[in-house]
C-alpha positions as CSV (number, residue, x, y, z in Angstrom):
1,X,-46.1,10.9,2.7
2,X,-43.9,8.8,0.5
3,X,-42.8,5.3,1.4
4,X,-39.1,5.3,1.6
5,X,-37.3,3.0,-1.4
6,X,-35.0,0.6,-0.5
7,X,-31.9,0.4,-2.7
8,X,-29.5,-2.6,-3.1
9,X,-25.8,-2.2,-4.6
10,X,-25.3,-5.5,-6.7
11,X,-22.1,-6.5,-6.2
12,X,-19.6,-6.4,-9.4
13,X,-19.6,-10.0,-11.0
14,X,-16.2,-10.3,-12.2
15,X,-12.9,-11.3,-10.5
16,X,-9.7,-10.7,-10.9
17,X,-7.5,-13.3,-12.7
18,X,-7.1,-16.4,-11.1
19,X,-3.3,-15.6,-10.8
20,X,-3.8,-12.6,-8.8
21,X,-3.6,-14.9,-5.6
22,X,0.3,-15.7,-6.9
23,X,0.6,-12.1,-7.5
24,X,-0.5,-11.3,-3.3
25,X,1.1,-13.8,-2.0
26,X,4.6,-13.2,-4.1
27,X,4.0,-9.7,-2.8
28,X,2.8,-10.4,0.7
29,X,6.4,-12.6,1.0
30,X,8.1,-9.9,0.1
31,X,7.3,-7.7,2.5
32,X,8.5,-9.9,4.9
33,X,12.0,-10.3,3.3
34,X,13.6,-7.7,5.2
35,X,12.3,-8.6,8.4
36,X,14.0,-11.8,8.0
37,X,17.3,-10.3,6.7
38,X,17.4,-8.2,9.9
39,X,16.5,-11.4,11.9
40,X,19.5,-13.0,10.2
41,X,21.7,-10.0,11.0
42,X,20.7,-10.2,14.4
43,X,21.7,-13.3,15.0
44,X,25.0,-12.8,13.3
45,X,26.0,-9.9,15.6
46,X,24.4,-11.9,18.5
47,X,22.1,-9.0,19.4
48,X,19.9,-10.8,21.6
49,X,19.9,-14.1,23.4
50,X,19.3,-16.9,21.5
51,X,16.1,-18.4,22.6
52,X,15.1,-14.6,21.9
53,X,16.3,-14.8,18.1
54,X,14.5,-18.3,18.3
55,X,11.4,-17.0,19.8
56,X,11.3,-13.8,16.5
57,X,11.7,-15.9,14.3
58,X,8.8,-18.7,15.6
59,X,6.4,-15.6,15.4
60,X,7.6,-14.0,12.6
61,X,7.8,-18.0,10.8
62,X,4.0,-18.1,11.8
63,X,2.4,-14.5,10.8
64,X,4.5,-14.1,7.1
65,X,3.1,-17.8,6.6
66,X,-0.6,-16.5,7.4
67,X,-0.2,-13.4,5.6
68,X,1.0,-15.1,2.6
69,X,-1.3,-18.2,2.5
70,X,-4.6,-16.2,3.7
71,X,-4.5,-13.1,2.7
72,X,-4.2,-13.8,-1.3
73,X,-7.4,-16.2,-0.7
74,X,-9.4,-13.5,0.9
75,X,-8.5,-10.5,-1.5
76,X,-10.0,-13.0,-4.6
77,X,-13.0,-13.8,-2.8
78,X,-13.5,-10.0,-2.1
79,X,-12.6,-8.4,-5.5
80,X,-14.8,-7.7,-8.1
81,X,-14.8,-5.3,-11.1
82,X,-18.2,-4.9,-13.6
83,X,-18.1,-2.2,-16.2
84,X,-22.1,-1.3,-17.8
85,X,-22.8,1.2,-20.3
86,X,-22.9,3.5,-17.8
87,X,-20.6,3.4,-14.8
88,X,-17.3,1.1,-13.9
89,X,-17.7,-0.9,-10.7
90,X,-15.3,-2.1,-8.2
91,X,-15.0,-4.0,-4.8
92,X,-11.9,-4.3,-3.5
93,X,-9.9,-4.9,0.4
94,X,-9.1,-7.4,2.2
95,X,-9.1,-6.0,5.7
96,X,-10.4,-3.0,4.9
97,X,-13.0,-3.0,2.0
98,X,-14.0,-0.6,-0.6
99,X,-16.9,-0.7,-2.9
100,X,-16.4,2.3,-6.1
101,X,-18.6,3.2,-8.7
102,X,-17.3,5.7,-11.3
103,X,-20.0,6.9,-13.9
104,X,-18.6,7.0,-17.5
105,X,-19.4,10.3,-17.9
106,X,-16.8,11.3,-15.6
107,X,-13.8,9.3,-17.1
108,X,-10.7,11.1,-17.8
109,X,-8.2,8.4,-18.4
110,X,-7.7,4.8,-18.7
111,X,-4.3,3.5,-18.5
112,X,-2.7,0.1,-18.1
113,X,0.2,-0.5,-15.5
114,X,2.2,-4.0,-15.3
115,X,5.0,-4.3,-13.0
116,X,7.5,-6.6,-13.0
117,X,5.7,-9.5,-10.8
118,X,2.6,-8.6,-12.9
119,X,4.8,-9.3,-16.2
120,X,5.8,-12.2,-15.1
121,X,2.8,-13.3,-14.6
122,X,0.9,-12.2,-17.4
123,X,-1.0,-9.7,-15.5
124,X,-2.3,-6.3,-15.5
125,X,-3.9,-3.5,-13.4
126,X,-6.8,-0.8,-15.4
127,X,-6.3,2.6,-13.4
128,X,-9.5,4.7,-14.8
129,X,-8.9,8.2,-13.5
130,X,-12.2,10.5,-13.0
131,X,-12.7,13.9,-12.1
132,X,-13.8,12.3,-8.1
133,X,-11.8,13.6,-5.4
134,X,-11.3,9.8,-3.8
135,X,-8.7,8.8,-6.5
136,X,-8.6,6.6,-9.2
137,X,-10.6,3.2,-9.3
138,X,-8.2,0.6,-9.9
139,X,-8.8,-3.0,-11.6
140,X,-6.0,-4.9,-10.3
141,X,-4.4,-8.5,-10.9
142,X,-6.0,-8.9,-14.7
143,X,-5.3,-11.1,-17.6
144,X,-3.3,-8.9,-20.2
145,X,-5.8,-9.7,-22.5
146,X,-8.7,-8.9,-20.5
147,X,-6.7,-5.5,-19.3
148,X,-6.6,-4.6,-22.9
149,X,-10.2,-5.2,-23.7
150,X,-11.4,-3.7,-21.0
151,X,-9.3,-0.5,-21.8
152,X,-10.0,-0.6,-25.4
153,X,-13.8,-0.9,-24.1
154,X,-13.7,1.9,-21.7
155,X,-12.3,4.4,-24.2
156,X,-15.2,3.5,-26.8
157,X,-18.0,3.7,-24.3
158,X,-16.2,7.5,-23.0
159,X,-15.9,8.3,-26.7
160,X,-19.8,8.0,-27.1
161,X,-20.8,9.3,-23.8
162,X,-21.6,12.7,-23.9
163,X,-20.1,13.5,-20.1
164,X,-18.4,16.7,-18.6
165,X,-15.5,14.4,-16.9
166,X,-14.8,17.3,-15.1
């Protein structure tokens, strides 16, 4: 009878750019923007009684303030990325959290997105698409430098690895 193994996922050791937590919360605020441009229509068209407008806004004040201070902290304390020889690593969520590993033999692609808040902020996300039914596995919020080395490393380790990426 063989003695079961226990196995232990290290997390990833990397994080994100410390500017990712500007990058959440600018993003985080606005998706509240349109709640409080329908708050402010509201009140111009005096939908509601007053103390009700008052009341919205209170909890609405409250919650977008949480969501944009907390949230941001959480999601860097929570995301990591590692890439090895052999695999690329990720932990990711905030709420919900997701831990991938993608084996290098089974990269496709490795592209580089930047959006406008990321270009502003020097930032960039690594998609690396494999041939996994669960989707991409996505390095978000990194320096541009560090996006480009990363990509520029991926694509030498897949060069060498003899992989189906199928």
């Amino acid at each position: 009878m063989s003695v079961p193994t226990t196995v232990t996922m290290a997390d990833p050791l990397w994080r994100p750019s410390p500017r990712a937590k500007q990058l959440w919360a600018i993003n985080a605020a606005l998706l509240w923007l349109p709640l409080f441009v329908a708050q402010a229509v509201a009140l111009v068209f005096h939908w509601w009684p007053v103390w009700v407008h008052v009341t919205v806004l209170a909890i609405t004040v409250v919650l977008a303030i949480l969501h944009v201070a907390v949230v941001p902290l959480w999601r860097y304390r929570v995301h990591r990325w590692e890439i090895s020889d052999t695999a690329v690593y990720t932990r990711s969520g905030w709420f919900t959290q997701e831990r991938r590993i993608a084996p290098i033999s089974r990269i496709q692609t490795v592209d580089t997105e930047r959006g406008p808040i990321d270009r502003m902020l020097g930032l960039a996300t690594v998609t690396v698409t494999t041939a996994s039914s669960a989707g991409a596995v996505k390095i978000s919020a990194l320096d541009q430098d560090t996006a480009d080395r990363t990509v520029a490393r991926l694509t030498e380790i897949a060069g060498t690895n003899v992989g189906d990426a199928t």
